[in-house]
Backbone atoms as SQL, in Angstrom:
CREATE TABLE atoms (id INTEGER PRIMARY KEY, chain TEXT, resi INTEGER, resn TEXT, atom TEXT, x REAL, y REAL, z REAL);
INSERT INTO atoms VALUES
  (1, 'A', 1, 'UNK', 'N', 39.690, 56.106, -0.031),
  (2, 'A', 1, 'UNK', 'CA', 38.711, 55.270, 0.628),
  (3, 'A', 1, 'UNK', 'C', 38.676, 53.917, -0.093),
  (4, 'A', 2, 'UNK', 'N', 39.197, 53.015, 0.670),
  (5, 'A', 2, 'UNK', 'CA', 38.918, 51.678, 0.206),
  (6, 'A', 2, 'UNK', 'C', 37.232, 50.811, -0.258),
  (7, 'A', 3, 'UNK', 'N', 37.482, 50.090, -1.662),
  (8, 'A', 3, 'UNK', 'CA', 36.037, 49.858, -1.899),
  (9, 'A', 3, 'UNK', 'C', 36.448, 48.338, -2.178),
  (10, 'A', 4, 'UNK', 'N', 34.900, 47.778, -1.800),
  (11, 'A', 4, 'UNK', 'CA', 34.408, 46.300, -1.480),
  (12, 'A', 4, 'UNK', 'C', 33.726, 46.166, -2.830),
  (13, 'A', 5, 'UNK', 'N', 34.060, 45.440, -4.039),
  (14, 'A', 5, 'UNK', 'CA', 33.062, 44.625, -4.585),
  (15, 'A', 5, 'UNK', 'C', 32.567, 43.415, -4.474),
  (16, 'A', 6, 'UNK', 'N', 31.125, 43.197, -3.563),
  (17, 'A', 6, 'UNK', 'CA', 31.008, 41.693, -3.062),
  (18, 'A', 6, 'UNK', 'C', 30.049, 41.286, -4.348),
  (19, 'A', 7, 'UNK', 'N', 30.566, 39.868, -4.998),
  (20, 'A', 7, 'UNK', 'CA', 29.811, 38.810, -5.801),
  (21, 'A', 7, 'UNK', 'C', 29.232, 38.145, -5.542),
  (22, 'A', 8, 'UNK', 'N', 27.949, 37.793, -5.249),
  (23, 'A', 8, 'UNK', 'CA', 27.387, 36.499, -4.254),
  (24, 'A', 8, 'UNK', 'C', 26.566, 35.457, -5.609),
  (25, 'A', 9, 'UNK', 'N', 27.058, 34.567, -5.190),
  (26, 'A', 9, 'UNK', 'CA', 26.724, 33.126, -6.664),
  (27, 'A', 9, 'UNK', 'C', 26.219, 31.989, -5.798),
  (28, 'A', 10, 'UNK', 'N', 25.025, 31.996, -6.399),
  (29, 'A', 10, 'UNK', 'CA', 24.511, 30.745, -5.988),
  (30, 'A', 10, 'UNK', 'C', 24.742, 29.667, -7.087),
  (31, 'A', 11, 'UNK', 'N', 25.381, 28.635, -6.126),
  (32, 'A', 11, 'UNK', 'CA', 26.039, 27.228, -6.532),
  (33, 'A', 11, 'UNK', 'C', 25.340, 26.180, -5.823),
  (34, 'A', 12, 'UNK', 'N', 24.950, 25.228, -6.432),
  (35, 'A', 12, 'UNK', 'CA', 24.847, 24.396, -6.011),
  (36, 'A', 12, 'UNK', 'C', 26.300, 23.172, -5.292),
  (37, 'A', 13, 'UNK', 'N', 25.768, 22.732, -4.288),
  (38, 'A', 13, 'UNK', 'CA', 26.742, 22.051, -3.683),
  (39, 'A', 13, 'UNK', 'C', 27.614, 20.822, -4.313),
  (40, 'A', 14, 'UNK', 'N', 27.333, 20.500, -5.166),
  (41, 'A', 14, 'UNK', 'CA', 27.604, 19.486, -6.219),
  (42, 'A', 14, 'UNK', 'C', 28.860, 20.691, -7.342),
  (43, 'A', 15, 'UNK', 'N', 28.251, 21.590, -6.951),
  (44, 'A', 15, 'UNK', 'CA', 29.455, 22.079, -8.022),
  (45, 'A', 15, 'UNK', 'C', 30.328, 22.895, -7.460),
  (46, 'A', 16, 'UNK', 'N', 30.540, 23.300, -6.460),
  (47, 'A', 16, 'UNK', 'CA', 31.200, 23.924, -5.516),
  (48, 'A', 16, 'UNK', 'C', 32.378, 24.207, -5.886),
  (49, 'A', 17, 'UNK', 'N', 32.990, 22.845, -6.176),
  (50, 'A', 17, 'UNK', 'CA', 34.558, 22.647, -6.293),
  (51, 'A', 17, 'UNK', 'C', 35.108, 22.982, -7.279),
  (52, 'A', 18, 'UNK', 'N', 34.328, 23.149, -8.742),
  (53, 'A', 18, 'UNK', 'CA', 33.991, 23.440, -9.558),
  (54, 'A', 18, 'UNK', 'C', 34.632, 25.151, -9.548),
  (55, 'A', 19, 'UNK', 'N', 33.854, 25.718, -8.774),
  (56, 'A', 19, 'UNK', 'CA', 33.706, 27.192, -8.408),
  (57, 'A', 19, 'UNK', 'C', 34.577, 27.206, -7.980),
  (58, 'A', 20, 'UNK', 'N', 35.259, 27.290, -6.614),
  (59, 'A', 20, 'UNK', 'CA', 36.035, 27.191, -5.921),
  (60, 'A', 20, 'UNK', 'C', 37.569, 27.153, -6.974),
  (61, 'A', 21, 'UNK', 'N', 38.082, 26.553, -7.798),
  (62, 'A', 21, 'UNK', 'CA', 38.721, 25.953, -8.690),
  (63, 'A', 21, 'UNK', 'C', 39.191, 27.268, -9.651),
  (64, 'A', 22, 'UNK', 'N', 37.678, 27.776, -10.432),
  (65, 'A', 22, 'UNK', 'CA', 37.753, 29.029, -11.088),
  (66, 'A', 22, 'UNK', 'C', 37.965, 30.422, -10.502),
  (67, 'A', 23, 'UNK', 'N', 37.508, 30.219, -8.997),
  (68, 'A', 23, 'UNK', 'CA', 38.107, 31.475, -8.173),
  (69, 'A', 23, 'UNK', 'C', 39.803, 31.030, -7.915),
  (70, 'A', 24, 'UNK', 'N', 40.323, 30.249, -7.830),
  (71, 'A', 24, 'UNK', 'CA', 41.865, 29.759, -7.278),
  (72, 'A', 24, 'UNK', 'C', 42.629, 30.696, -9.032),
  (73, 'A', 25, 'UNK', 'N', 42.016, 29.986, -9.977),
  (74, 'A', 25, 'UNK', 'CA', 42.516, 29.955, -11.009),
  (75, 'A', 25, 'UNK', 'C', 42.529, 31.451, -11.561),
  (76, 'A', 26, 'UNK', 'N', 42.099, 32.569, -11.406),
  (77, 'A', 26, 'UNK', 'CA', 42.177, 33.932, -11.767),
  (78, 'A', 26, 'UNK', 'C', 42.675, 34.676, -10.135),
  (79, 'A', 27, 'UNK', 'N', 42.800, 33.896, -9.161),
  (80, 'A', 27, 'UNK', 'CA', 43.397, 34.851, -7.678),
  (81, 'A', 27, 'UNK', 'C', 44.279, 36.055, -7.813),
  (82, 'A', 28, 'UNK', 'N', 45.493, 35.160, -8.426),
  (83, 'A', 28, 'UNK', 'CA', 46.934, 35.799, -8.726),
  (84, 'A', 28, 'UNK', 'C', 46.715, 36.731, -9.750),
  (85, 'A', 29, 'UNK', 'N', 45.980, 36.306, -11.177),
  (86, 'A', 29, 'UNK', 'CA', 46.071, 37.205, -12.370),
  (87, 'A', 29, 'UNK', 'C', 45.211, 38.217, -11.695),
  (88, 'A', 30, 'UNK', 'N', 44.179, 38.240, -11.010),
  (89, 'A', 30, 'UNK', 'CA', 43.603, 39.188, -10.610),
  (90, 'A', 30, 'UNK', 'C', 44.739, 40.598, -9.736),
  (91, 'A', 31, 'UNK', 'N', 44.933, 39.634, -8.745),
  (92, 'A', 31, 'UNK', 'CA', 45.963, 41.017, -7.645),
  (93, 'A', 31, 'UNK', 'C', 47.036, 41.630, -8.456),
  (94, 'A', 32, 'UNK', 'N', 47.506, 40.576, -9.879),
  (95, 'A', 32, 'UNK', 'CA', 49.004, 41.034, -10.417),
  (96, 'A', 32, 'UNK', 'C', 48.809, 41.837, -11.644),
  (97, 'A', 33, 'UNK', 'N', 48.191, 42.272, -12.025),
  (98, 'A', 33, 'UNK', 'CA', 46.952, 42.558, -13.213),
  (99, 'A', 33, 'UNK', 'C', 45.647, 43.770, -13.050),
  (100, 'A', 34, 'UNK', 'N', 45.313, 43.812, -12.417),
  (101, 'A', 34, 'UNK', 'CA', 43.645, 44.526, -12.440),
  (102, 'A', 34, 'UNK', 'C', 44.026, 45.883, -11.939),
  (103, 'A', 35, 'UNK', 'N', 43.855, 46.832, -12.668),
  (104, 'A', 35, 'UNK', 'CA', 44.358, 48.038, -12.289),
  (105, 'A', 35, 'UNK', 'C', 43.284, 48.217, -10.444),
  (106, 'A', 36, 'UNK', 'N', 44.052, 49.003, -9.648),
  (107, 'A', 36, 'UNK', 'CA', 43.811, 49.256, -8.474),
  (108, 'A', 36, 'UNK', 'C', 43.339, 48.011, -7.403),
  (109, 'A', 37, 'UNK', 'N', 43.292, 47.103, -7.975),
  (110, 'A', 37, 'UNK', 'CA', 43.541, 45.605, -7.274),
  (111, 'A', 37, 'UNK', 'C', 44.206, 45.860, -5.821),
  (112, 'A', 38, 'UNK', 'N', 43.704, 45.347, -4.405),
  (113, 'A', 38, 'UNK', 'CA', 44.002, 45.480, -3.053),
  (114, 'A', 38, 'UNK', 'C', 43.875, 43.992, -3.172),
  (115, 'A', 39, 'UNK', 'N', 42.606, 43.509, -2.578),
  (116, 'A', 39, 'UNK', 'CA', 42.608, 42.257, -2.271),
  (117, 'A', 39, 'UNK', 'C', 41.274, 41.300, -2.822),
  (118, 'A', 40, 'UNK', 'N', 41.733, 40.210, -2.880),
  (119, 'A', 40, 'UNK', 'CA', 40.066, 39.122, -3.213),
  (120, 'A', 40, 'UNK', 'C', 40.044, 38.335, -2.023),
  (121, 'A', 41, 'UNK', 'N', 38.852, 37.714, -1.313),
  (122, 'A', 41, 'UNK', 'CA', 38.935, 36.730, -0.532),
  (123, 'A', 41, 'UNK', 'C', 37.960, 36.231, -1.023),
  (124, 'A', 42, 'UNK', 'N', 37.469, 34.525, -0.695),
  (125, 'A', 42, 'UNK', 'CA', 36.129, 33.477, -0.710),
  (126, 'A', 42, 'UNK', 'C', 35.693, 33.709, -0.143),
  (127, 'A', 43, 'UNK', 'N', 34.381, 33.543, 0.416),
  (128, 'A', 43, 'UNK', 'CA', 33.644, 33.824, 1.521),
  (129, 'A', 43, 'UNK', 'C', 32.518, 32.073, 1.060),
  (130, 'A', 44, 'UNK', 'N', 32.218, 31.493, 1.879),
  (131, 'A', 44, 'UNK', 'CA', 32.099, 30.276, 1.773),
  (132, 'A', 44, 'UNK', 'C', 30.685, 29.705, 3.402),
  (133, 'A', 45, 'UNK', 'N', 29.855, 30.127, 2.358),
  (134, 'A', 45, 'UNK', 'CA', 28.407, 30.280, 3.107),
  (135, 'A', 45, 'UNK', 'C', 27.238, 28.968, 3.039),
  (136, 'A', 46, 'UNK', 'N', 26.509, 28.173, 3.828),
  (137, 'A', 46, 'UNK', 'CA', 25.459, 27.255, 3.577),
  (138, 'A', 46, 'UNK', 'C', 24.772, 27.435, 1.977),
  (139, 'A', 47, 'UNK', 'N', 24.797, 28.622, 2.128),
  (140, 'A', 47, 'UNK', 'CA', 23.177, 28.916, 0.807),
  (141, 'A', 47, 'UNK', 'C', 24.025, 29.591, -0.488),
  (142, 'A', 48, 'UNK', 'N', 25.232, 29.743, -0.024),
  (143, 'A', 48, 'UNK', 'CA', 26.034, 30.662, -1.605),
  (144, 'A', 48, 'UNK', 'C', 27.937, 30.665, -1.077),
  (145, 'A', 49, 'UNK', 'N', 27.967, 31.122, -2.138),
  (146, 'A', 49, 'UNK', 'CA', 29.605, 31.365, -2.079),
  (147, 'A', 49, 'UNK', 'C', 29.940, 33.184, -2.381),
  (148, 'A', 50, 'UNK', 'N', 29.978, 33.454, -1.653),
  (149, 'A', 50, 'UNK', 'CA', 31.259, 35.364, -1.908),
  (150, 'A', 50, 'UNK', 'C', 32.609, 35.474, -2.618),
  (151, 'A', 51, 'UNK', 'N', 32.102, 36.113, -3.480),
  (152, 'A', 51, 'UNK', 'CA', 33.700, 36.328, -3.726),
  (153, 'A', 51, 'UNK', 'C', 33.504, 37.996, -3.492),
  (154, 'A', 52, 'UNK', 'N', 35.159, 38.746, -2.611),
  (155, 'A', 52, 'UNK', 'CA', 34.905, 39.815, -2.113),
  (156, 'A', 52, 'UNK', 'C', 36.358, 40.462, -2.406),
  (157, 'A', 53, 'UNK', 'N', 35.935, 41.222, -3.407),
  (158, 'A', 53, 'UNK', 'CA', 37.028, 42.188, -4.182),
  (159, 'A', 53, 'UNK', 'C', 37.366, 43.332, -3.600),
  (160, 'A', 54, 'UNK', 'N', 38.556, 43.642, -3.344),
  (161, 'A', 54, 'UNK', 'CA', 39.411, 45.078, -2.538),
  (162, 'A', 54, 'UNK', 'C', 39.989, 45.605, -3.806),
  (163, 'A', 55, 'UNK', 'N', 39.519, 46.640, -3.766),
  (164, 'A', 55, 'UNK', 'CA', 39.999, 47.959, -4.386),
  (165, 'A', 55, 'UNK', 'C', 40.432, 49.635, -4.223),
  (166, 'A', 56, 'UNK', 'N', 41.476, 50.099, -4.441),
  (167, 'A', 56, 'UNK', 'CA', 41.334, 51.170, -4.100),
  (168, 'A', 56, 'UNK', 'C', 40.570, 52.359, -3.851),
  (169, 'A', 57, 'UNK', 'N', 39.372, 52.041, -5.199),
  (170, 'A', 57, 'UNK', 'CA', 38.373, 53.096, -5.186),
  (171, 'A', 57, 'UNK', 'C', 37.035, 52.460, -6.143),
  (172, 'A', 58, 'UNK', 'N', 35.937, 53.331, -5.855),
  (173, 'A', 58, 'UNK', 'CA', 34.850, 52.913, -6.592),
  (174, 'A', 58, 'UNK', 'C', 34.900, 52.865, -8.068),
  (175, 'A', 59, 'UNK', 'N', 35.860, 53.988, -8.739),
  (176, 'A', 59, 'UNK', 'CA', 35.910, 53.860, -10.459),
  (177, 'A', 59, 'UNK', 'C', 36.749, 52.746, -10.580),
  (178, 'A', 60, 'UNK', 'N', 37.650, 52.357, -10.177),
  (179, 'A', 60, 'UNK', 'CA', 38.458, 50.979, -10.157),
  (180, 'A', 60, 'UNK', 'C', 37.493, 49.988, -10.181),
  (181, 'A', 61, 'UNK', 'N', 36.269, 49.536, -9.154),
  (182, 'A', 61, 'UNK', 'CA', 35.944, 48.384, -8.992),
  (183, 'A', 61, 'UNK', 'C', 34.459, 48.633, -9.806),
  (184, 'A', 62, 'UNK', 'N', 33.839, 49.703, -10.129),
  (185, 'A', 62, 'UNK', 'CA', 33.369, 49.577, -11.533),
  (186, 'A', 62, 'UNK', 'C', 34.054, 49.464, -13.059),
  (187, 'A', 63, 'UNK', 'N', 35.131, 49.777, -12.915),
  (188, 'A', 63, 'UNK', 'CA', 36.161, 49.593, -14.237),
  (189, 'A', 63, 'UNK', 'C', 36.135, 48.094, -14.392),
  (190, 'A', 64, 'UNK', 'N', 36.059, 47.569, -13.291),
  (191, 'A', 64, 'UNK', 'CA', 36.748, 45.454, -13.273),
  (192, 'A', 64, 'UNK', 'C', 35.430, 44.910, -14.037),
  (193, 'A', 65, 'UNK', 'N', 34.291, 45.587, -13.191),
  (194, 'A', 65, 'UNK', 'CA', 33.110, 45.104, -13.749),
  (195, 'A', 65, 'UNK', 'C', 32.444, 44.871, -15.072),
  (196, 'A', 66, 'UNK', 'N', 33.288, 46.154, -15.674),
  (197, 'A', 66, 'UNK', 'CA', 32.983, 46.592, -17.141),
  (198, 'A', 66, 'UNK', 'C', 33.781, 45.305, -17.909),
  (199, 'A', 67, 'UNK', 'N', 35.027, 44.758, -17.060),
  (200, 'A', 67, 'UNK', 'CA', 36.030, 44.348, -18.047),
  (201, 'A', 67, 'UNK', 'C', 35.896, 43.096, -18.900),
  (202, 'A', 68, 'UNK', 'N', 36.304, 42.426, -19.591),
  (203, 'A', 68, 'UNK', 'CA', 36.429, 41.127, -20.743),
  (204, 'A', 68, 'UNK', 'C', 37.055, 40.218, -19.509),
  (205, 'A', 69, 'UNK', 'N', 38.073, 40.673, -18.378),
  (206, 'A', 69, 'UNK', 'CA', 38.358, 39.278, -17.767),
  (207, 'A', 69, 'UNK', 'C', 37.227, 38.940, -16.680),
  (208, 'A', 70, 'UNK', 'N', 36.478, 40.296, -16.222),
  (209, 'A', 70, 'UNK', 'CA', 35.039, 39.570, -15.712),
  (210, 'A', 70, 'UNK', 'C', 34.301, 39.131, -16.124),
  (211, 'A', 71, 'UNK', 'N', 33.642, 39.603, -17.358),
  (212, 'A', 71, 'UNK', 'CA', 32.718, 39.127, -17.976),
  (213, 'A', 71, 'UNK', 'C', 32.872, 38.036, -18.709),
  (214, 'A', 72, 'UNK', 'N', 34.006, 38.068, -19.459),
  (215, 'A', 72, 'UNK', 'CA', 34.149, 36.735, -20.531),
  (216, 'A', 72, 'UNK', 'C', 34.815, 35.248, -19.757),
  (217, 'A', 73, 'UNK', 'N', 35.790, 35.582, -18.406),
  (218, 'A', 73, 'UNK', 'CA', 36.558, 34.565, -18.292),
  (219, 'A', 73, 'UNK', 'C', 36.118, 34.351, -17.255),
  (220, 'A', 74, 'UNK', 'N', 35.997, 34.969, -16.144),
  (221, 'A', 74, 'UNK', 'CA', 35.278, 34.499, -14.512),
  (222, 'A', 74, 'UNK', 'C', 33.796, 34.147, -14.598),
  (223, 'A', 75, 'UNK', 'N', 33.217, 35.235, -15.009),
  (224, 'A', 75, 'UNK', 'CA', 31.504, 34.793, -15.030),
  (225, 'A', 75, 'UNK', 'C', 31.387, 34.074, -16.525),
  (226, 'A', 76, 'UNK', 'N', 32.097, 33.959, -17.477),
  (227, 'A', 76, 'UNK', 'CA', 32.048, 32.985, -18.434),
  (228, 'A', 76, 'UNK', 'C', 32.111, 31.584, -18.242),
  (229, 'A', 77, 'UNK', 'N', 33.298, 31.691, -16.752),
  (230, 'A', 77, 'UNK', 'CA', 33.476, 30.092, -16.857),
  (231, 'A', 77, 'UNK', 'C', 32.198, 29.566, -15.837),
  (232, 'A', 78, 'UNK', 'N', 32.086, 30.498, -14.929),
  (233, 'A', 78, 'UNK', 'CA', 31.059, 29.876, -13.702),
  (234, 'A', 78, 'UNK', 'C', 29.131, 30.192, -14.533),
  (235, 'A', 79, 'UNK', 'N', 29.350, 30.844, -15.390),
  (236, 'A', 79, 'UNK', 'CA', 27.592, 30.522, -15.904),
  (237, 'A', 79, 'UNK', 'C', 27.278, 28.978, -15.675),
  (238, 'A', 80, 'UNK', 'N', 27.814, 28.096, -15.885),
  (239, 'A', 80, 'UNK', 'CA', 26.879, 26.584, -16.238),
  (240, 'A', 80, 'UNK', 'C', 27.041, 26.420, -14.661),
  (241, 'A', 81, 'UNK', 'N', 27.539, 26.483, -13.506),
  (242, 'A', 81, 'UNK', 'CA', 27.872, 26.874, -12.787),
  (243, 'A', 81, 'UNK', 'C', 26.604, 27.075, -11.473),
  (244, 'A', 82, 'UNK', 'N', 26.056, 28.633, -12.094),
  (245, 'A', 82, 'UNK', 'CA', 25.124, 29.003, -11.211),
  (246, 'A', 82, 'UNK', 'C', 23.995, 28.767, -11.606),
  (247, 'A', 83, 'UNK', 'N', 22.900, 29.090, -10.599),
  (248, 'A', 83, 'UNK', 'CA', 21.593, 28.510, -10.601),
  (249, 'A', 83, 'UNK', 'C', 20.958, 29.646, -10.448),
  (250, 'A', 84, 'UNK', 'N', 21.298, 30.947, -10.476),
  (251, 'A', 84, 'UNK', 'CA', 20.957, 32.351, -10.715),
  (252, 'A', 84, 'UNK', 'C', 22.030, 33.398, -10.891),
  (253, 'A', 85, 'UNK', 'N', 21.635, 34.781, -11.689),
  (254, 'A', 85, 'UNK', 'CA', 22.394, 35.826, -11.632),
  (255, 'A', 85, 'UNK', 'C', 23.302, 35.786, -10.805),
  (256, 'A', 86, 'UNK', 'N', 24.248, 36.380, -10.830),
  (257, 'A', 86, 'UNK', 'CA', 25.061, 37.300, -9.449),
  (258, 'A', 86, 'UNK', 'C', 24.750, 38.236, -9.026),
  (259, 'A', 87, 'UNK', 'N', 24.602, 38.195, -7.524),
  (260, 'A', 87, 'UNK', 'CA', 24.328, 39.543, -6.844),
  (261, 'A', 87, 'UNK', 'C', 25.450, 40.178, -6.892),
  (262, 'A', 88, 'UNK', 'N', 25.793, 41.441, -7.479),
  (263, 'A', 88, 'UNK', 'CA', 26.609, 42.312, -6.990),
  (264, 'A', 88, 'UNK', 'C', 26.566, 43.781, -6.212),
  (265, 'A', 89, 'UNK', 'N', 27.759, 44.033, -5.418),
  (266, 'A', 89, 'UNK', 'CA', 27.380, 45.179, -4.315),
  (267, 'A', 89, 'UNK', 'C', 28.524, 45.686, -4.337),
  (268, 'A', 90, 'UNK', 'N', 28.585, 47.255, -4.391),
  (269, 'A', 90, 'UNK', 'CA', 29.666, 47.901, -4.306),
  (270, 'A', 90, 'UNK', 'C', 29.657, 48.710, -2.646),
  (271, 'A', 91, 'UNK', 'N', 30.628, 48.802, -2.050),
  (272, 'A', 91, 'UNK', 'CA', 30.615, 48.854, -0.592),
  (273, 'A', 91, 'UNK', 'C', 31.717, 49.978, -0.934),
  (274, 'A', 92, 'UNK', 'N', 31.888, 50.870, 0.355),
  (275, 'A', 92, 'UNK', 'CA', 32.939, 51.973, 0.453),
  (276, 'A', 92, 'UNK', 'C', 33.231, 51.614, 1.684),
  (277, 'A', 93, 'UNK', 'N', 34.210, 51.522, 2.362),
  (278, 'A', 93, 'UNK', 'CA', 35.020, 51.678, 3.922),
  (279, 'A', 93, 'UNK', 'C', 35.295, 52.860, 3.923),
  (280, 'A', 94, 'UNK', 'N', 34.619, 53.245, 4.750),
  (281, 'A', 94, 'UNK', 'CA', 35.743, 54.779, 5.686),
  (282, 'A', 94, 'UNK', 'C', 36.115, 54.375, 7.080),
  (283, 'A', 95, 'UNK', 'N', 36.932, 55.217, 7.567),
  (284, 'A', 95, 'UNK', 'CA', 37.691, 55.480, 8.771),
  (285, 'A', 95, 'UNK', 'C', 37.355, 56.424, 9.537),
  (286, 'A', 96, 'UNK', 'N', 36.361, 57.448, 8.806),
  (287, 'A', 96, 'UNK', 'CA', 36.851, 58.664, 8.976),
  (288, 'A', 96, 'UNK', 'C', 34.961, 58.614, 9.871),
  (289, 'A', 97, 'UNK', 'N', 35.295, 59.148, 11.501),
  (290, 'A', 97, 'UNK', 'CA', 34.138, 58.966, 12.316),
  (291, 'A', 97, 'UNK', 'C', 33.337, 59.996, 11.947),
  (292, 'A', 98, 'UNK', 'N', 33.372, 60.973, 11.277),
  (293, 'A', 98, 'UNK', 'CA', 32.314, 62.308, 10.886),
  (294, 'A', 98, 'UNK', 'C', 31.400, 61.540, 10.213),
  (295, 'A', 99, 'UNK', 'N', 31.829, 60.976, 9.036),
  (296, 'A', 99, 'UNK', 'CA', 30.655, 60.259, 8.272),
  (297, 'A', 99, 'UNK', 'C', 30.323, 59.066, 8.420),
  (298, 'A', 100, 'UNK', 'N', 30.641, 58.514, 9.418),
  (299, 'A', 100, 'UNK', 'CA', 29.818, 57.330, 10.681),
  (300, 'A', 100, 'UNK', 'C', 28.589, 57.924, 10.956),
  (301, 'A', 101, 'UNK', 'N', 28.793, 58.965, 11.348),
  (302, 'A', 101, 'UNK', 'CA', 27.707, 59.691, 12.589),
  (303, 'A', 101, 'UNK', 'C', 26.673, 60.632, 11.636),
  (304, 'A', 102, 'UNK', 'N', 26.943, 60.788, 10.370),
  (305, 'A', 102, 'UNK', 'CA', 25.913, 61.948, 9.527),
  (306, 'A', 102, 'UNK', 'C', 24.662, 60.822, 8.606);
């Protein structure tokens, strides 16, 4: 079952590019690197910016969370950055219509 870790950072618009810049700059090390790594996309909103992590599974995308390149180098570089915490959310995709419906 594929899992979603969504980041939501509030930025001010003045620093955007800023952000934007530090997500470009870990993209690649992220997918080529991060054990169970699927996919990252931006998500690029009026009131905040997403960043939205694909992973194979939920211990994977709590493992990233735990790690020194989240904590020290991504949310290290974007602290001066934001204007509050990060929301984070761990999401599961299924396929599977039984547990749609329960």
């Amino acid at each position: 079952m594929q899992t979603y870790l969504q980041v939501t950072l509030k930025v001010k618009k003045s620093n955007r590019e800023a952000a934007i810049n530090i997500y470009n700059k870990y993209i690649y090390f992220f997918l080529d690197t991060v054990s169970g790594a699927v996919s990252k996309s931006l998500l690029l909103r009026e009131k905040d910016i997403q960043v939205l992590y694909g992973f194979s599974n939920t211990r994977k995308a709590r493992s990233y969370l735990r790690s020194k390149m989240f904590n020290n180098h991504i949310i290290g570089e974007l602290d001066p950055l934001l204007e509050s915490v990060p929301e984070i959310r761990i999401y599961e995709a299924t396929r599977n219509k039984s547990l749609l419906l329960s």
